[in-house]
C-alpha positions in Angstrom: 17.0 33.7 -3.4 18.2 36.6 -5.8 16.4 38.7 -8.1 17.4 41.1 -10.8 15.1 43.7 -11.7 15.7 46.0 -14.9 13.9 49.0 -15.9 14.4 49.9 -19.1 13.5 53.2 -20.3 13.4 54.6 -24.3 15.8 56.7 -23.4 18.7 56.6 -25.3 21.2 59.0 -26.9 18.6 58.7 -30.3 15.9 60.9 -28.1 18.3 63.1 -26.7 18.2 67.1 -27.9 21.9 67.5 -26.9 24.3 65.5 -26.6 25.7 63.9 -23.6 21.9 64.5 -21.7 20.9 60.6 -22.0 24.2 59.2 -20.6 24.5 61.7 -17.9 20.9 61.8 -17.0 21.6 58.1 -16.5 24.3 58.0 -15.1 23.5 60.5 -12.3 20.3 58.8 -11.2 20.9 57.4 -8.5 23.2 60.2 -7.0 20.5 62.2 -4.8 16.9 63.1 -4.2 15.0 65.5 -2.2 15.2 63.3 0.4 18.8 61.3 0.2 22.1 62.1 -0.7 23.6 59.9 -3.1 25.8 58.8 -0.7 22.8 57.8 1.5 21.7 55.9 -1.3 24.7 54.1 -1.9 25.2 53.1 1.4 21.3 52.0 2.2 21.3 49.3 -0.9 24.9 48.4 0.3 23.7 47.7 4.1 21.0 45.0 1.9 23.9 43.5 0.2 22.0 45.1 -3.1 23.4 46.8 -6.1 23.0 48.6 -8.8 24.1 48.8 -12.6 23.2 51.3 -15.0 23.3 51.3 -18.5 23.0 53.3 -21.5 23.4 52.8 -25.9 21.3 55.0 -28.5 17.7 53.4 -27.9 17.4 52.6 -24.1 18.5 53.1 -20.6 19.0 50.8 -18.2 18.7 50.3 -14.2 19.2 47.2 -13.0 18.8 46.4 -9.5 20.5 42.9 -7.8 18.9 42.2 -4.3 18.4 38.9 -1.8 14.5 38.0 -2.2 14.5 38.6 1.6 15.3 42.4 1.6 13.4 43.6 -1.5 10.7 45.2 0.5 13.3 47.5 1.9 15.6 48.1 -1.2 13.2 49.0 -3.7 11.5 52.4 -2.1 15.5 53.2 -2.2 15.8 52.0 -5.7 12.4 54.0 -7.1 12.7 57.4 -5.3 16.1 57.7 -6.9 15.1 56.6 -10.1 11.6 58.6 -10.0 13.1 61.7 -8.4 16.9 62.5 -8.7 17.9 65.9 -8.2 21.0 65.6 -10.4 23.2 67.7 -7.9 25.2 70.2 -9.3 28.9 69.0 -7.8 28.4 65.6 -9.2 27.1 66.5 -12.5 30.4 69.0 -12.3 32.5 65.8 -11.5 31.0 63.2 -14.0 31.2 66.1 -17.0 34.7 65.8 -15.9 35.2 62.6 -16.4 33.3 62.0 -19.2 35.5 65.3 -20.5 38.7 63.5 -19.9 37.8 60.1 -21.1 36.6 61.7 -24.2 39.9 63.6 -24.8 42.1 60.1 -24.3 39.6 58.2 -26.7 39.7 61.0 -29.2 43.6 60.1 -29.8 43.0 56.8 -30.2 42.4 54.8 -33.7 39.6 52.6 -32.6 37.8 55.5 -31.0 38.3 58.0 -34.5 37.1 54.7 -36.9 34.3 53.9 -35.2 33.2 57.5 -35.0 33.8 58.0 -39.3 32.3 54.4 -39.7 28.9 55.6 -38.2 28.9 59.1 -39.2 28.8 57.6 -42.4 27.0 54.7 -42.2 24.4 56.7 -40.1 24.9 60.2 -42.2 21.5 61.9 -41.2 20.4 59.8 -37.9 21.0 60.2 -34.6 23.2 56.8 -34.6 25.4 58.6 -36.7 26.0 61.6 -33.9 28.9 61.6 -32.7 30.1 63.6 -29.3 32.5 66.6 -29.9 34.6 68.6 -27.3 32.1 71.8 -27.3 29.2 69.5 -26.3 31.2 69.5 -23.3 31.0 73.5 -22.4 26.9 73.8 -23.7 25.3 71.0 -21.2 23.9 72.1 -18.3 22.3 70.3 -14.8 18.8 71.7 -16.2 19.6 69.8 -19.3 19.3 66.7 -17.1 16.4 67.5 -15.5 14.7 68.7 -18.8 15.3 65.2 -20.3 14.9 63.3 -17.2 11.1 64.3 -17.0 10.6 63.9 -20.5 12.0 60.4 -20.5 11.8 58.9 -17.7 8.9 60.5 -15.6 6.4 60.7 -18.3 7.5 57.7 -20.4 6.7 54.2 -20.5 9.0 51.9 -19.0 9.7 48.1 -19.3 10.2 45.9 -16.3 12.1 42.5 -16.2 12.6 40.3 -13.9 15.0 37.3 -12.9 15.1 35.1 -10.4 12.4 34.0 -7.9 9.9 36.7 -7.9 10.0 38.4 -4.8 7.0 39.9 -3.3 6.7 43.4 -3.1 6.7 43.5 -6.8 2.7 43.1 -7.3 2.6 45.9 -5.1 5.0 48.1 -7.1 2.8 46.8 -10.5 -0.3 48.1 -8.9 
């Protein structure tokens, strides 16, 4: 038996005060806490056969974890202390900015990438669909940035749970 559980938070790009906070934020989760390194992480959910996909657009976040019914008592503590308590560290949100950096200058050049962008600036002229990522965004986000929008959007927010597949048991527990 498998089971996909989502959480979905209202935290997309829209409630973000600078850009590039709600897809890093998300995208970082699940690369450390207090207590593991992301590597730990990784390697705990792969030892369960488990995975993880993460998710992002201009209203929500995703995390989505895959699991075997039979090991979802020990995957999800993994799966919650990273999404409850990241600690964003400061080498990997160096590396993903990066990335993100690059990828943003090779899209930049192409004509999809510049069309889309015009089409929803003006479509979207004064809302945050219409915000579009620029190259200084780059230089003025910081790992407190992260943090400051973690807590306001993830901590203290309401969240949506789905579930598919046979519901496994330990998720009462995690309702309660």
């Amino acid at each position: 038996d498998l089971c996909r559980l989502d959480l979905v938070f209202e935290a997309g790009s829209k409630v973000q005060n600078k850009a590039l906070q709600a897809c890093l934020c998300n995208a970082l989760l699940l690369e450390g806490t207090a207590h593991k390194k992301g590597e730990e992480i990784h390697e705990s959910l792969d030892f369960y056969g488990a995975y993880t996909q993460l998710d992002i657009n201009a209203d929500r976040a995703v995390v989505s974890l895959f699991t075997l019914n039979k090991y979802f008592d020990e995957v999800l503590p993994i799966f919650v202390d990273a999404i409850k308590n990241p600690i964003f560290p400061e080498d990997e949100f160096q590396v993903a900015l990066a990335q993100k950096k690059q990828s943003f200058r090779i899209n930049s050049e192409k004509v999809e990438f510049i069309a889309r962008n015009t089409f929803f600036n003006c479509l979207f002229e004064s809302h945050p669909y219409g915000v579009s990522v620029s190259l200084e965004d780059f230089e003025s986000i910081s790992r407190q940035d992260l943090i400051d929008f973690h807590t306001a959007n993830y901590k203290n927010a309401v969240l949506s749970l789905y579930i598919a597949g046979t519901m496994p048991t330990g998720v009462t527990a995690m309702l309660e």
